[in-house]
C-alpha beads as a LAMMPS data file, in Angstrom:
LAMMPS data file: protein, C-alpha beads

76 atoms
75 bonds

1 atom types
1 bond types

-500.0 500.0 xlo xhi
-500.0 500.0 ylo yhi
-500.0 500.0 zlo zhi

Masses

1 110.0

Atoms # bond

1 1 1 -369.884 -138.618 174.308
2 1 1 -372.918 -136.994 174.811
3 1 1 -375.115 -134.705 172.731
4 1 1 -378.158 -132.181 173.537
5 1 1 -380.908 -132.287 171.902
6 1 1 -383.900 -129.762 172.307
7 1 1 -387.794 -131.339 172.024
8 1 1 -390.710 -129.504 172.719
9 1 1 -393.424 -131.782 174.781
10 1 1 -397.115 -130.112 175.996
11 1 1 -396.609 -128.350 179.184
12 1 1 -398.760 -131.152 181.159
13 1 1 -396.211 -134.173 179.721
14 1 1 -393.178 -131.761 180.791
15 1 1 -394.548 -131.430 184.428
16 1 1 -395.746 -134.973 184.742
17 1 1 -392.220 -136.003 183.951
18 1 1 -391.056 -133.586 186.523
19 1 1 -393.282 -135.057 189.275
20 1 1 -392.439 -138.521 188.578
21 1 1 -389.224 -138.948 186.990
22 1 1 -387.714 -135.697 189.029
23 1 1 -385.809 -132.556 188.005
24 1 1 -382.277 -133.842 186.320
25 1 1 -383.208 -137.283 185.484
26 1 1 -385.986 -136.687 182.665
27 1 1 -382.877 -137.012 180.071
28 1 1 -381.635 -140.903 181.599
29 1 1 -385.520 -141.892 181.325
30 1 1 -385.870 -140.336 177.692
31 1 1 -382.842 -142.140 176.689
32 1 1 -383.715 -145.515 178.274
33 1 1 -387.320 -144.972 176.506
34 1 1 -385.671 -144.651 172.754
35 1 1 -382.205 -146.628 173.071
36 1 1 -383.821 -150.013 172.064
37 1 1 -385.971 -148.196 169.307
38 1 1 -382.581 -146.645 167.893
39 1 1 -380.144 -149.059 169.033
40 1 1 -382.142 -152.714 169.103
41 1 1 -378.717 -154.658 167.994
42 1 1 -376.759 -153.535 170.947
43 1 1 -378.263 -156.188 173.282
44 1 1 -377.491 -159.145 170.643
45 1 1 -373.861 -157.922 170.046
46 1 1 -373.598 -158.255 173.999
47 1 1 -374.434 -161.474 174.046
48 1 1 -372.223 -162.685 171.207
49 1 1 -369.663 -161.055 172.780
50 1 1 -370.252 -162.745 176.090
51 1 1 -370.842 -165.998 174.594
52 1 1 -367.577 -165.702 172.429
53 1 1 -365.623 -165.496 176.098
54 1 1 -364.897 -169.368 176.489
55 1 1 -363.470 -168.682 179.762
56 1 1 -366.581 -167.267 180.599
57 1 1 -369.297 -169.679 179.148
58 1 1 -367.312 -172.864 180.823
59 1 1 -367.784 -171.021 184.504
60 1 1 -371.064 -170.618 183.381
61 1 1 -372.048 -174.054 182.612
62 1 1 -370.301 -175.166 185.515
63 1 1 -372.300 -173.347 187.537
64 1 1 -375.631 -174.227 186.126
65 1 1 -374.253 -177.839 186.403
66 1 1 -373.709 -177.577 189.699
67 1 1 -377.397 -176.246 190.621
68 1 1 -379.643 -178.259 188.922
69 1 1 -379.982 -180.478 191.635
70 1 1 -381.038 -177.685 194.073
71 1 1 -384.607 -177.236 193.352
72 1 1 -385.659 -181.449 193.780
73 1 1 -384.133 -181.296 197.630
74 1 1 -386.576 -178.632 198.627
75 1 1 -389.391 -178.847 200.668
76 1 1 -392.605 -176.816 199.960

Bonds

1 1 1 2
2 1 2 3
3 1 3 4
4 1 4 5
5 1 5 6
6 1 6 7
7 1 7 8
8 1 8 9
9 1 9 10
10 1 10 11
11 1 11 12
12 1 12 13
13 1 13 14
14 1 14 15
15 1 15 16
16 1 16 17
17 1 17 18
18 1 18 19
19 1 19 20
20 1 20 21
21 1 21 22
22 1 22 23
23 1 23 24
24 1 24 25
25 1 25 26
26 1 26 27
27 1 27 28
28 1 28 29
29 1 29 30
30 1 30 31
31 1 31 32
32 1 32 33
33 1 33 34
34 1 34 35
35 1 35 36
36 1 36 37
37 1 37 38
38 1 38 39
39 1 39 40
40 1 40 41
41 1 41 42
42 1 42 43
43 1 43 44
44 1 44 45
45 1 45 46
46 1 46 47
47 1 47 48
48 1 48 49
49 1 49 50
50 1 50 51
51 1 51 52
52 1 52 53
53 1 53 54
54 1 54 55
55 1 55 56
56 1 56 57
57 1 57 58
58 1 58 59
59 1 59 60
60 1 60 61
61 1 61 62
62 1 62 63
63 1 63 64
64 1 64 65
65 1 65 66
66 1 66 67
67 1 67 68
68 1 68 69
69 1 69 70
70 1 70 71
71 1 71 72
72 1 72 73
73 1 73 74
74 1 74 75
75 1 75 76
């Protein structure tokens, strides 16, 4: 669910955002800006989740397994 929220920025920060973030996505660069600030857990709960998947961390391992040998056989 989303929620609106009102800020007041100088005039020059509003139309710099304008020109380089564009008209409709100001709010998606704002939030990207202050999610880890507000929400700095979210990214370690990921990753226990993920490495809680078994399934998941064997196909893993397998594949890094499996490519270790890739980077000796190359030339430069």
């Amino acid at each position: 669910m989303q929620k609106k929220l009102t800020i007041t920025v100088d005039e020059k920060v509003y139309a710099g955002l304008q020109k380089v973030i564009g008209r409709g996505h100001i709010s998606e660069f704002i939030e990207s800006l202050v999610r880890p600030h507000v929400l700095p857990r979210e990214i370690e709960y990921g990753y226990k989740a993920m490495a809680a998947d078994k399934v998941r961390e064997a196909e893993a391992e397998e594949w890094i397994e499996g490519t270790l040998g890739d980077g000796a056989d190359e030339t430069r």
